[in-house]
MIBA-521136 format. One record per residue (C-alpha): x, y, z; residue number from 1. Coordinates in steps of 0.2 Angstrom, whole numbers, plus 5000, padded with zeros to 4 digits. Example, Ala and Ser with C-alpha at 12.3 -4.5 7.8 and 13.67 -1.06 7.14 Angstrom:
BEGIN
+------+------+------+-----+
|    X |    Y |    Z |   i |
+------+------+------+-----+
| 5062 | 4978 | 5039 |   1 |
| 5068 | 4995 | 5036 |   2 |
+------+------+------+-----+
END
This chain:
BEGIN
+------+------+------+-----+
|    X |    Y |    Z |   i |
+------+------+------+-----+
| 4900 | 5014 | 5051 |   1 |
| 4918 | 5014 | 5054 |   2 |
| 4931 | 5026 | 5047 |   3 |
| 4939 | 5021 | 5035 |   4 |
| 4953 | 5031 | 5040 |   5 |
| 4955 | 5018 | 5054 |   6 |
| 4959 | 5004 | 5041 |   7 |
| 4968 | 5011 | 5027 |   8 |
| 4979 | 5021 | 5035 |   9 |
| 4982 | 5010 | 5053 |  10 |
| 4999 | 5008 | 5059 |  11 |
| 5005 | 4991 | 5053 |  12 |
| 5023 | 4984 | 5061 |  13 |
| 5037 | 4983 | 5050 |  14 |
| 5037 | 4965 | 5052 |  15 |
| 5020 | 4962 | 5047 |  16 |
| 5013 | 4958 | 5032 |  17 |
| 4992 | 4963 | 5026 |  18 |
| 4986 | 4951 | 5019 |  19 |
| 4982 | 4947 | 5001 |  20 |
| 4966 | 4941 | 4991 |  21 |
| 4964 | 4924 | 4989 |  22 |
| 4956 | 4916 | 4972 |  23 |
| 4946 | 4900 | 4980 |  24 |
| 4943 | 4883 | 4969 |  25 |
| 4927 | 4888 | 4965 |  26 |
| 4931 | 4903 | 4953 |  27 |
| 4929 | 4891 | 4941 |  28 |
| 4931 | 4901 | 4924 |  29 |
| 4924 | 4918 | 4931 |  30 |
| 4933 | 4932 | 4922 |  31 |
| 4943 | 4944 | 4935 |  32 |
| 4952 | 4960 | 4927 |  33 |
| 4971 | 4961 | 4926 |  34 |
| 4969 | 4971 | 4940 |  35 |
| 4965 | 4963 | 4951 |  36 |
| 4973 | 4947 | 4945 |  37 |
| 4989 | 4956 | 4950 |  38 |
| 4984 | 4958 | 4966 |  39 |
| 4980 | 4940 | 4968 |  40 |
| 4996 | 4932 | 4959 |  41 |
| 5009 | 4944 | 4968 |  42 |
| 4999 | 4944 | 4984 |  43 |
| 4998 | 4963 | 4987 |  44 |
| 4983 | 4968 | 4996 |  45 |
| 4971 | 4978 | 4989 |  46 |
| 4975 | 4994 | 5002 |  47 |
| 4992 | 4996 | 4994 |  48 |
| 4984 | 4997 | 4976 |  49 |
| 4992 | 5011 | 4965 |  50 |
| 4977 | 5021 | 4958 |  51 |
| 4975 | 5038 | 4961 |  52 |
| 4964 | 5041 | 4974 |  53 |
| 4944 | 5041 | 4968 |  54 |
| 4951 | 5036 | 4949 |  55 |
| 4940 | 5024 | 4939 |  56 |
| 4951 | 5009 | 4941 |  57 |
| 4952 | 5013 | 4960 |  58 |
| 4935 | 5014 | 4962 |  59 |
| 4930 | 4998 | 4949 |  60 |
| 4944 | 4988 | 4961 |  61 |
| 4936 | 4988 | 4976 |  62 |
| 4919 | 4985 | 4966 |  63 |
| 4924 | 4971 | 4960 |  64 |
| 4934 | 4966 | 4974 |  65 |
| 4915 | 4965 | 4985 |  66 |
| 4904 | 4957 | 4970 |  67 |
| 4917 | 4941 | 4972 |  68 |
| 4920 | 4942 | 4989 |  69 |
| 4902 | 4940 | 4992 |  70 |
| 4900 | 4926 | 4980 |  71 |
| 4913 | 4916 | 4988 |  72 |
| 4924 | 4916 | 4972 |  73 |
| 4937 | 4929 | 4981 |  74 |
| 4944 | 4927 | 4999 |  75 |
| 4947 | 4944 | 5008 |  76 |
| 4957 | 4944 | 5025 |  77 |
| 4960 | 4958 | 5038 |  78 |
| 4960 | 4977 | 5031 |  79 |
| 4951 | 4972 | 5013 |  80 |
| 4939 | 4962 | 5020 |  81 |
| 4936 | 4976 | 5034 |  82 |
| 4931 | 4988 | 5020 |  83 |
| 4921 | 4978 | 5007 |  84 |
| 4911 | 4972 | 5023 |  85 |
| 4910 | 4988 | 5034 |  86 |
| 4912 | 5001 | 5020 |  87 |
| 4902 | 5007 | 5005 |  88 |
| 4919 | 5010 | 4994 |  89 |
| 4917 | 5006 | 4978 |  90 |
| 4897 | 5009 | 4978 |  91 |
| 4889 | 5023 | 4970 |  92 |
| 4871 | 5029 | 4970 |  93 |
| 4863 | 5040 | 4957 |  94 |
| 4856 | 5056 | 4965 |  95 |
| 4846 | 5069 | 4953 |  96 |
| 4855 | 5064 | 4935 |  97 |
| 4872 | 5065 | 4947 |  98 |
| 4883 | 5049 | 4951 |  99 |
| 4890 | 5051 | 4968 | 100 |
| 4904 | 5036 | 4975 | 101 |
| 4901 | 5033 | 4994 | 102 |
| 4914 | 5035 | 5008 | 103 |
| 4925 | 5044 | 4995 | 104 |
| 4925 | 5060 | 5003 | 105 |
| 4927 | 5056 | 5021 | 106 |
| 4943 | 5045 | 5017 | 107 |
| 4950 | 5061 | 5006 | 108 |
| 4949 | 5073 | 5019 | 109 |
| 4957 | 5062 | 5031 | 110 |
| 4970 | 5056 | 5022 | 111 |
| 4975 | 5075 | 5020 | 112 |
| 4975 | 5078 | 5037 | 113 |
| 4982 | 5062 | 5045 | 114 |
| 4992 | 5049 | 5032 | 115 |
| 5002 | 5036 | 5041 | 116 |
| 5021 | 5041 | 5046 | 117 |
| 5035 | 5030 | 5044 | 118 |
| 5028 | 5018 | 5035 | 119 |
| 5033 | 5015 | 5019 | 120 |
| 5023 | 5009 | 5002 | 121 |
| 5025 | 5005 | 4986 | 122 |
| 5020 | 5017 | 4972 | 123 |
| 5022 | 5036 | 4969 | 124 |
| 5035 | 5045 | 4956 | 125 |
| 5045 | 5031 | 4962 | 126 |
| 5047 | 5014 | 4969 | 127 |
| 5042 | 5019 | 4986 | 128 |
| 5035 | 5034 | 4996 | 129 |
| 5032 | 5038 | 5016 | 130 |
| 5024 | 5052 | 5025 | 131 |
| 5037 | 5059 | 5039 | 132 |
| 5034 | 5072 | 5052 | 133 |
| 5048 | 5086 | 5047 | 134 |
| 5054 | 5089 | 5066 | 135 |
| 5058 | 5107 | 5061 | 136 |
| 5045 | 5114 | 5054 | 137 |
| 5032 | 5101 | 5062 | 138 |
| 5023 | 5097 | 5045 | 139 |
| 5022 | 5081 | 5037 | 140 |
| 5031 | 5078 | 5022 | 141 |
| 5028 | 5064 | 5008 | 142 |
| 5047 | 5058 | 5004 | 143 |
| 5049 | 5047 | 4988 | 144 |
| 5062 | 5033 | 4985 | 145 |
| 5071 | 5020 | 4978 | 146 |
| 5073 | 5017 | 4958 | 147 |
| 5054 | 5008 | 4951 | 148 |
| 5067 | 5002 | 4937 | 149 |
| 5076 | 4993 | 4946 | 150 |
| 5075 | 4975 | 4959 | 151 |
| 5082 | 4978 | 4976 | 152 |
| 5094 | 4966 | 4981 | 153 |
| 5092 | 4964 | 4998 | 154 |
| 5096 | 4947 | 5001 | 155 |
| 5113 | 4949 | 4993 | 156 |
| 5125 | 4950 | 5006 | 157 |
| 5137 | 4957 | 4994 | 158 |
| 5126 | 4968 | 4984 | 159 |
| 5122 | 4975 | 5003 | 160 |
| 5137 | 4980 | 5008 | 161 |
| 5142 | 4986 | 4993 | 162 |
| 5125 | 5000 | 4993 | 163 |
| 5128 | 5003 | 5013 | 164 |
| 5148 | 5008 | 5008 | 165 |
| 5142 | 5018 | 4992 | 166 |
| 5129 | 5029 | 5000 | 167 |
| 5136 | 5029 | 5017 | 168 |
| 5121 | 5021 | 5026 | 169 |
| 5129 | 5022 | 5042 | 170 |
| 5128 | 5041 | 5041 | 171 |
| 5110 | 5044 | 5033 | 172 |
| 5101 | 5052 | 5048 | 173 |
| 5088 | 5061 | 5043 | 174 |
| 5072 | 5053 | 5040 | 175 |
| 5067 | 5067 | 5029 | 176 |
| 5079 | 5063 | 5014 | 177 |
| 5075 | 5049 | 5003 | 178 |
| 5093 | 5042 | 5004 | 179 |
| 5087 | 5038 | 5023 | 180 |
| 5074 | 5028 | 5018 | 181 |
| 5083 | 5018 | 5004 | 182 |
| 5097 | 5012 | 5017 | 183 |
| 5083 | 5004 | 5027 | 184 |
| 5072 | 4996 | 5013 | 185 |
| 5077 | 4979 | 5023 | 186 |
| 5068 | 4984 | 5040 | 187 |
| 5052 | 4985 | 5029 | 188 |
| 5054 | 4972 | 5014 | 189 |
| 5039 | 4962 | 5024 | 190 |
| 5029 | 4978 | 5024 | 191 |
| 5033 | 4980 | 5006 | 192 |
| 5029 | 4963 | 4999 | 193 |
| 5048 | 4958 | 5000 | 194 |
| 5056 | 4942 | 5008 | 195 |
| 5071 | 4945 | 5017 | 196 |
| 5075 | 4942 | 5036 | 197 |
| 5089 | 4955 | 5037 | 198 |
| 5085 | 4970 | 5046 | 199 |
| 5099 | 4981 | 5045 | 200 |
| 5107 | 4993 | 5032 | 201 |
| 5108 | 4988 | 5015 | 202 |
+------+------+------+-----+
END
């Protein structure tokens, strides 16, 4: 069986984007929860879901997310698919009175030990987080950004300039701070679920 390591938590280029769950003409009137829905209508894939890890929801997603997927009524393309056919996420089996979720633990210790760097994604305490290497004390470091209130106008030339002027962009250095990150939220609004073909500072 493949790690699952391997596919959540892959490199993915800043100008790619995984792809999304698709609802196929024959769902007919099948009911999908609001979960999932979400995923479908703002094309998110379900690897950048915002459950805790091993939560109920978390776990009923990627449930659901199989059962309809093999009943034709769901497409699943790259890393989703990857699991829901290569991985027992989301399946449980009842061992002496005791429910016990399959691939669960694998996927939580290497998570701890090796979460992607530098590549940003949604969720968190705030709109965004990524998982930096602190080049001084050589530990990685989970830095939150960006304001989950409020929608990043990145494609506003003048909105642009005037963040890159009011938070000096051009100075932010240091991958570690959060104010690093939020001057380059453009280099990864593909990643992110954004549309925008500029690349540089705010």
């Amino acid at each position: 069986m493949i790690k699952l390591l391997d596919i959540l938590f892959e490199n993915i280029g800043c100008c790619s984007r995984p792809k999304a769950p698709i609802l196929l003409e024959n769902a007919g009137k099948t009911l999908i929860s609001d979960h999932l829905q979400y995923h479908i209508q703002n094309k998110f894939p379900l690897t950048e879901n915002t459950f805790r890890y091993g939560s109920k929801s978390f776990i009923s997603l990627w449930d659901e997310a199989r059962e309809l997927h093999k009943k034709g009524i769901i497409l699943l393309e790259g890393d989703d698919k990857k699991i829901v056919e290569e991985t027992d996420l989301g399946k449980a089996v009842k061992i002496n009175d005791q429910i016990y979720f399959l691939d669960l633990p694998l996927l939580e210790e290497e998570k701890k030990k090796n979460p992607p760097l530098n590549k940003p994604k949604r969720g968190g305490s705030k709109a965004y987080y990524v998982y930096v290497r602190d080049p001084k004390t050589k530990k990685i470091k989970k830095v939150s950004f960006g304001s989950s209130g409020l929608r990043a106008k990145i494609n506003n030339p003048k909105a642009r300039k005037a963040f890159a002027a009011r938070h000096k962009c051009s100075q932010k250095t240091d991958r570690t701070k959060p104010s690093y990150w939020s001057c380059r939220l453009p280099r990864y609004a593909s990643l992110l679920g954004m549309k925008s073909s500029f690349s540089g500072f705010w």
